[in-house]
N, C-alpha and C positions, 0 to 999 in steps of 0.2 A: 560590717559591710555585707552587703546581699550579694557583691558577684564574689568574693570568699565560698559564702555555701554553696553557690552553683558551684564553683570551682572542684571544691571539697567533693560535693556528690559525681559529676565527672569524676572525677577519681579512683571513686568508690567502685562505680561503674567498669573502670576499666581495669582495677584488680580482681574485681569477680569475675569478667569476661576471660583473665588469663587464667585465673583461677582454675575454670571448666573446663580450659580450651586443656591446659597440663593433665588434668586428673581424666577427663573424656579423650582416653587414645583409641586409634581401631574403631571406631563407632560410626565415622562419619561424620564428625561435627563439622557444620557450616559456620553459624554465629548465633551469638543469645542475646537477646533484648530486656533490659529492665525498666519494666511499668509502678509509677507510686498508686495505690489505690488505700483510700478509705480504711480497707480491712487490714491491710501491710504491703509489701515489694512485691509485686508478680518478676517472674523471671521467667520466660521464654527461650526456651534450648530448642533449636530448629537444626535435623542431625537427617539422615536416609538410613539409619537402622535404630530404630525408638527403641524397641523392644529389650535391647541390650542394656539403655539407660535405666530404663524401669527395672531389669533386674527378677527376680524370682518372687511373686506376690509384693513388690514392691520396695526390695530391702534395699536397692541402690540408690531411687530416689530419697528416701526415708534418711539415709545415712549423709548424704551431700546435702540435706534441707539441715540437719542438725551441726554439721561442719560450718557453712553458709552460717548459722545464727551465733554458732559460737566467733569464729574468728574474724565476721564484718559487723559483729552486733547488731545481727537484723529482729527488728521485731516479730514479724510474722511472715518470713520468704514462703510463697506460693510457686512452686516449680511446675512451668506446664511444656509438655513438648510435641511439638509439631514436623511434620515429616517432611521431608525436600520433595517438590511432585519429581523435577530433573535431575538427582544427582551429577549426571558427566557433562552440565551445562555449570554448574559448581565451581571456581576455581581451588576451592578450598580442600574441597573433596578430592580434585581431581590431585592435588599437591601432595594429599595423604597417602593417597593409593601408588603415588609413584613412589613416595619415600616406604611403603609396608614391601612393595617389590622388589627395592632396592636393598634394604636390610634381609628380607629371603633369599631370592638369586645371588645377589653380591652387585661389583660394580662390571663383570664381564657380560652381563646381558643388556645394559643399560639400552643398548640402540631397539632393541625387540620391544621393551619396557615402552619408548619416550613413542615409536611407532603404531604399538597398539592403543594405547592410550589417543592420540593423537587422531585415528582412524574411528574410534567411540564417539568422540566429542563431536568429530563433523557429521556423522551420521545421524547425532542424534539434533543434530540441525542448527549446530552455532557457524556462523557466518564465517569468523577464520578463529584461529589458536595458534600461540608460541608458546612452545616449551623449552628454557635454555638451563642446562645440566652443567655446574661446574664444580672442579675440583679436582681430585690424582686418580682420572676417568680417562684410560683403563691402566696409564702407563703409569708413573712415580711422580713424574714430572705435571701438575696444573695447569687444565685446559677448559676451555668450555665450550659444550658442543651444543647447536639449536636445530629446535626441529618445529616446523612452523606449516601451515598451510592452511588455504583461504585467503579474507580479506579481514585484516585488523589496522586500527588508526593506532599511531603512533604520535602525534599530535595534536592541539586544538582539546575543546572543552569536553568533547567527546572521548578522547581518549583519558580524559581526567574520571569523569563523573559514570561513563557508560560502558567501559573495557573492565570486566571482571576481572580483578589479580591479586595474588597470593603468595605468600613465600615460603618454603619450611626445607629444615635440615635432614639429612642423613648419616646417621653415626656409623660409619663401618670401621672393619679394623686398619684399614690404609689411613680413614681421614674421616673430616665430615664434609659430606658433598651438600652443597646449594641447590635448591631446586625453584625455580622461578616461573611460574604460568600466568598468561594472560587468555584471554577469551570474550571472543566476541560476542553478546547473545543476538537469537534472531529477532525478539521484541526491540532491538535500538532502532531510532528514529535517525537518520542521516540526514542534513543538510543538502547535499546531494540528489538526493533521490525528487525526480520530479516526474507529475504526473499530470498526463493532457487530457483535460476534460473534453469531452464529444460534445458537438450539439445536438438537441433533442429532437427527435422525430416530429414530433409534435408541431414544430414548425412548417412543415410542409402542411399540413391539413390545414391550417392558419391561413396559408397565401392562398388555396385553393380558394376557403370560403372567402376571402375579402377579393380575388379576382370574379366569382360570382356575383356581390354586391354592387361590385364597379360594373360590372356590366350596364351598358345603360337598353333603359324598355326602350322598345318600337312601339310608337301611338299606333293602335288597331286604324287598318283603314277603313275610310267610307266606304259603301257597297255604291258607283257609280249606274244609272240605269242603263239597260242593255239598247243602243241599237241594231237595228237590222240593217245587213248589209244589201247594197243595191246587186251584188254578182249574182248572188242566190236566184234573185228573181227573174235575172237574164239566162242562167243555164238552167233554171226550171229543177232545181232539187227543190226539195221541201226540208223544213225545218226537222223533222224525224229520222230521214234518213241520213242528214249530216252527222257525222263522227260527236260522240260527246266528248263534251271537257271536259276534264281533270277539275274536281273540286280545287285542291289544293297543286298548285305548280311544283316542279323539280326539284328545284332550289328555294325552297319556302325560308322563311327568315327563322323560325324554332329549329333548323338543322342547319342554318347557318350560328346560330349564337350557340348552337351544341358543340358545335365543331372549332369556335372560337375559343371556348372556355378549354376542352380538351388541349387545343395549341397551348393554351396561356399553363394549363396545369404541369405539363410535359416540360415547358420553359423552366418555369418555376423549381422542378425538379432538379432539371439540369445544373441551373443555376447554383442550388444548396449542394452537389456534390462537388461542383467545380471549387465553391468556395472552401469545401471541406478539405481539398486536395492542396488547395492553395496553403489554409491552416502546416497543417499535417509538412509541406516541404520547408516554411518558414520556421516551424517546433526545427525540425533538425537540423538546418541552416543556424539557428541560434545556439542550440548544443555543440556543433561544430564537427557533425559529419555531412557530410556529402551527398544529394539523393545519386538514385541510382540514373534517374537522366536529367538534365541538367536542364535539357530543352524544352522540357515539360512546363515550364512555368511559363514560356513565353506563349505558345500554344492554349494554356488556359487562358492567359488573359485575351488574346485576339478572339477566342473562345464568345468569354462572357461579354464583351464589346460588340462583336453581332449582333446574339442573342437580346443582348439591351437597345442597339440601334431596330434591330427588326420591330421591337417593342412599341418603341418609340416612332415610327412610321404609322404602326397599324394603330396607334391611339389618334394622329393626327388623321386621319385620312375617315376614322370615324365621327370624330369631330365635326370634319368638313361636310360629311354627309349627311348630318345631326345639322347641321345649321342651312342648307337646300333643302332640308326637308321644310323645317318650320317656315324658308318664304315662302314657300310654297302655299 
């Protein structure tokens, strides 16, 4: 049967995994991975102090490659190791280091031990940690003491697949104490976490150019020919010394559409912050805090219902003047 041999190499796997984890003490080992290739078993030791594994020109790996082939009968084990870039994001590491502390000091430091540790791991940017210490800690009598801070899941799939944890013992002459760490890293992804996209500026520039478009032309007018007036000739001025006119008049129609397009672009602006506003109170309204004024939203909206009624005025009133013109 083929799921036998899977079975059988799982196996295999998980004696050589104990194997290292027993003979590699004090080093730092995290976990080792077993690769089949072509040439033989690669095996992969991934530890925060290499240097110690490899040993003096190489006598320790040398020695554990020849152990490895005698008592799992490997063909050609390839051992290669790689460094931890975090150690004190590690729970593995971190398990070690408490239990090397605790068989040094003893079990009357243990609070100093479980606090500095504790103070490492968040600095070095994990999200929360629990560390829970049990056993005949400090008194005769079994107890277990935790020491925890930050934010850790304790539930859900997250807490399964994404909460780094680890377990390991400590021998002392009272007992063996348990040592139990979990750790939260800062690369997890939360369900939780949610994040509100902005609209793009870019939209403004947008309404600008299409309320330019909508503009409608003014047909150039006819040049009417000039007559002369009957006063002139009764109070005896002459045409020269009458006041000249103004080529162009006061209120020319090229600074009134200048001056329309500016309203409309101003509008327009208004507009996208008001809605942006609106956004932004409904995000927190849905998360389930509270803005900080309440009356704000009613005010925006009476707001943008102007702004769109004034709109909507000065488009018909152009209109009406667009349709007198052409009976004209």
């Amino acid at each position: 049967m083929i799921e036998r041999k899977f079975v059988a190499q799982k196996m295999k796997e998980f004696q050589i995994q104990e194997y290292i984890t027993q003979n590699l003490k004090n080093v730092g080992h995290s976990h080792t991975k077993m690769i089949k290739t072509p040439l033989g078993e690669k095996i992969i030791i991934s530890a925060s102090r290499p240097g110690l594994i490899v040993g003096r020109k190489g006598q320790n790996i040398k020695q554990l490659t020849k152990t490895l082939k005698k008592r799992f009968s490997l063909e050609n084990p390839q051992i290669e190791i790689s460094e931890v870039e975090n150690p004190s994001l590690d729970a593995k590491i971190v398990a070690e280091k408490i239990v090397d502390a605790l068989e040094k000091f003893g079990s009357e430091k243990f609070k100093a031990v479980g606090h500095k540790i504790m103070t490492d791991v968040m600095r070095s940017g994990a999200l929360g940690i629990e560390i829970v210490v049990s056993g005949k800690v400090p008194s005769a009598r079994a107890k277990s003491w935790r020491f925890y801070s930050g934010y850790l899941k304790k539930c859900g799939d997250i807490a399964i697949t994404g909460v780094r944890k680890s377990d390991a013992q400590a021998q002392l002459k009272t007992g063996i104490i348990g040592i139990k760490v979990r750790i939260m890293p800062p690369d997890i992804k939360l369900p939780d976490d949610i994040e509100l996209v902005e609209q793009k500026e870019t939209s403004v520039e947008e309404t600008t150019e299409t309320a330019k478009d909508e503009t409608p032309k003014e047909e150039p007018k006819k040049d009417k020919p000039k007559r002369r007036s009957r006063m002139r000739k009764s109070s005896g001025m002459r045409s020269e010394d009458s006041p000249a006119k103004s080529l162009k008049p006061a209120n020319s129609p090229e600074k009134k559409e200048n001056e329309s397009e500016r309203t409309k672009t101003d509008e327009n602006s208004k507009l996208i912050e008001l809605k942006k506003e609106m956004m932004k109170i409904n995000s927190q309204i849905a998360i389930g805090t509270m803005p900080k004024s309440p009356g704000r939203v009613k005010e925006i909206k009476r707001t943008i219902a102007k702004i769109l009624s004034i709109g909507n005025e000065k488009t018909t009133t152009k209109r009406q003047q667009e349709e007198g013109r052409k009976k004209e």
